[in-house]
N, C-alpha and C positions, 0 to 999 in steps of 0.2 A: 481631448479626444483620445479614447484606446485605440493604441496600436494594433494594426490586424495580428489576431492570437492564432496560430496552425499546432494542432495536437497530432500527431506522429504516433497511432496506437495501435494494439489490437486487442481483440474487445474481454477474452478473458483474464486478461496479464493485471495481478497483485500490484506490478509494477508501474502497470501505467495507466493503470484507475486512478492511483495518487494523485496526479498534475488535473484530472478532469475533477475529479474532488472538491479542488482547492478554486479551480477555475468558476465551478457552480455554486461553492461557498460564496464566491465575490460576485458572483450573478455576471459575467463578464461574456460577451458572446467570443466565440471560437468555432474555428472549422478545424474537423475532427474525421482522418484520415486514414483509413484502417491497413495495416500493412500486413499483407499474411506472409508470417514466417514459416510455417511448412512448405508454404509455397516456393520459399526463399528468397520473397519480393526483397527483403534486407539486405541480401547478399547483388543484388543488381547496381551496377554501375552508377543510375541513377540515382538510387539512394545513399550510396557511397558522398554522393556530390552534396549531399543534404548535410548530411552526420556521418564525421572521422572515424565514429565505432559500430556506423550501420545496427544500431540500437534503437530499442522501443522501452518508454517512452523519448522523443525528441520533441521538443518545442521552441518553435519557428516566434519570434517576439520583435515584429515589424514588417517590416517590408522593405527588399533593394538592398542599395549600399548599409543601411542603416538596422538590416532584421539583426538580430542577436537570436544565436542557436544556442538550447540548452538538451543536455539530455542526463541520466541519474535522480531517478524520483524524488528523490527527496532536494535536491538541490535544486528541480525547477519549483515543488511548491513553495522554499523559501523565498524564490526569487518572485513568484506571484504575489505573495502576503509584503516583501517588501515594496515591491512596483504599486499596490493597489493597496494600501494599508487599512482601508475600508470596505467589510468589517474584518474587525481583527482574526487572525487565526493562531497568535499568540497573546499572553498577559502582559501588560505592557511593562515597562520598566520599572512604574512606579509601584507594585505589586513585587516583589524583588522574588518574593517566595514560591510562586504559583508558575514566575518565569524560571526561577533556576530548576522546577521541579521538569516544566516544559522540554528544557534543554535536555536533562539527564533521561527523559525518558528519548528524545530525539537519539543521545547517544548510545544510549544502554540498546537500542534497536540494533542500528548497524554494528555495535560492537558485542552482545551478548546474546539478541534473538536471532537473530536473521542467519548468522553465521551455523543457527543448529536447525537449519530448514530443508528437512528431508522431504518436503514434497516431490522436489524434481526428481531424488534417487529412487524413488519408493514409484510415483505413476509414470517416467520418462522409460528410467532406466530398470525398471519393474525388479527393483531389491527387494530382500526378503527383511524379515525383523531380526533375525539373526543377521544378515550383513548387515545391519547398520543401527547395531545395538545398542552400541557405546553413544551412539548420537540421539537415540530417543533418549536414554538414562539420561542423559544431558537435558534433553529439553522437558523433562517431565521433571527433574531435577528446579528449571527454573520456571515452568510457566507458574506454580504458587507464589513464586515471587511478584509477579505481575499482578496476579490476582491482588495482593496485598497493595501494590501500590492505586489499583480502584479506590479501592475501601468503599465509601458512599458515593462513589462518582457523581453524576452519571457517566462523566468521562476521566481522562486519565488524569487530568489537573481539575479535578471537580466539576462544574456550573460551562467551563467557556467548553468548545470543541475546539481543538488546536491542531496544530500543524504535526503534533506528536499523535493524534488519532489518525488522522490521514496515513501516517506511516505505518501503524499497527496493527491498526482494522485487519483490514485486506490481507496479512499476515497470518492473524491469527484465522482465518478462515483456513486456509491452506491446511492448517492443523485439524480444523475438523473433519475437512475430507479427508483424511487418512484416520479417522477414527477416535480424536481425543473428543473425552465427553465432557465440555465447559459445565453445563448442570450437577455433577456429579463431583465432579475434581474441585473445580474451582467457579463457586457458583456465585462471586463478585464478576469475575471474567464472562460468564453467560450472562447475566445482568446486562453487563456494561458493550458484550457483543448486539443484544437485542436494539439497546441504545443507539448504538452505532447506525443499523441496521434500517431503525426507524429514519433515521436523517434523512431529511428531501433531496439531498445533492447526494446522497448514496441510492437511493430510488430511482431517482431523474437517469443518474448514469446506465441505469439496468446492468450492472457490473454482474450481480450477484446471479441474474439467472442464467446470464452467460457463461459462466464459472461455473453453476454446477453444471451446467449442459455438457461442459466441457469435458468435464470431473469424470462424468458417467459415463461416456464413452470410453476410458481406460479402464473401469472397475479396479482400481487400486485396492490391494493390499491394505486392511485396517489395522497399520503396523501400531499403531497410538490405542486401541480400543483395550479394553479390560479395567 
């Protein structure tokens, strides 16, 4: 029997689209609890009580003495694909190639993309392309790298969807609302976004029209376009 699943979200967040991702990947039911953070429902006591860093995504994996609290997107989808190992959302061992390619794109995330993700400065804190130059140079520097690692996808490790698309997807969105043009730069990476796109558990979730609904209300700066 699954344990009762509670997602901790709110509904435009890159971040915590991931864990609902992975959760409709495995067809697993969940109660899915939207937290508004302008609101500051995060910062209330109550939630305090849930999760130590008052963060979204958190996910709740049980009930009682026995739930297990997780929160960090990417380390609850690993923690779904291990709990539920059917269907896979990585290449399994015995493929050694397609899992190590897995991993490194897992890592190359948090360690080379994510880190040059000017969404927030650019729609939050409404920078200009001149303040935050050196960090686009950067990431127009590496999205063709990515592009390359597509090649024929249709996902990042070919044929399967893995646990390294759930981190990246939702990423590279971010980029196009600030103006990078994936058809034009890098037309594996629009490819493989369309891909993406298509998936039922990215559909299911309605992530995407939340996101831009969201997008459009700041009119950001197209600090990425030309």
């Amino acid at each position: 029997m699954t344990p009762k699943i509670t997602l901790y979200t709110i509904a435009p967040s890159q971040n915590a689209v991931r864990p609902e991702i992975a959760l409709l990947e495995k067809g697993l039911p969940f109660e899915k609890i939207q937290v508004d953070l302008m609101a500051g429902e995060h910062k209330q006591p109550v939630y305090g009580q849930i999760t130590p860093r008052r963060q979204v995504p958190t996910l709740i994996y049980g009930e009682g003495d026995n739930a297990i609290t997780l929160y960090e997107s990417v380390a609850i989808t690993q923690f779904i694909d291990d709990m539920h190992p059917q269907p896979a959302l990585m290449p399994p061992v015995s493929d050694a190639a397609a899992r190590a390619n897995a991993l490194m794109r897992l890592a190359e995330f948090q360690q080379k993309l994510d880190p040059k993700n000017i969404f927030g400065s650019v729609v939050f804190r409404k920078q200009t392309r001149e303040q935050v130059g050196e960090r686009v140079d950067a990431l127009l520097e590496e999205l063709p790298r990515w592009d390359a690692y597509v090649g024929d996808g249709p996902f990042l490790c070919g044929e399967q969807f893995t646990l390294a698309d759930i981190a990246v997807f939702p990423l590279l969105m971010h980029f196009e609302a600030i103006g990078y043009d994936y058809a034009k730069r890098t037309p594996s990476l629009f490819a493989y976004i369309n891909s993406c796109k298509a998936r039922s558990s990215v559909k299911q979730s309605g992530w995407l029209d939340n996101f831009y609904a969201f997008v459009r209300q700041f009119e950001p700066e197209q600090v990425l376009a030309g």
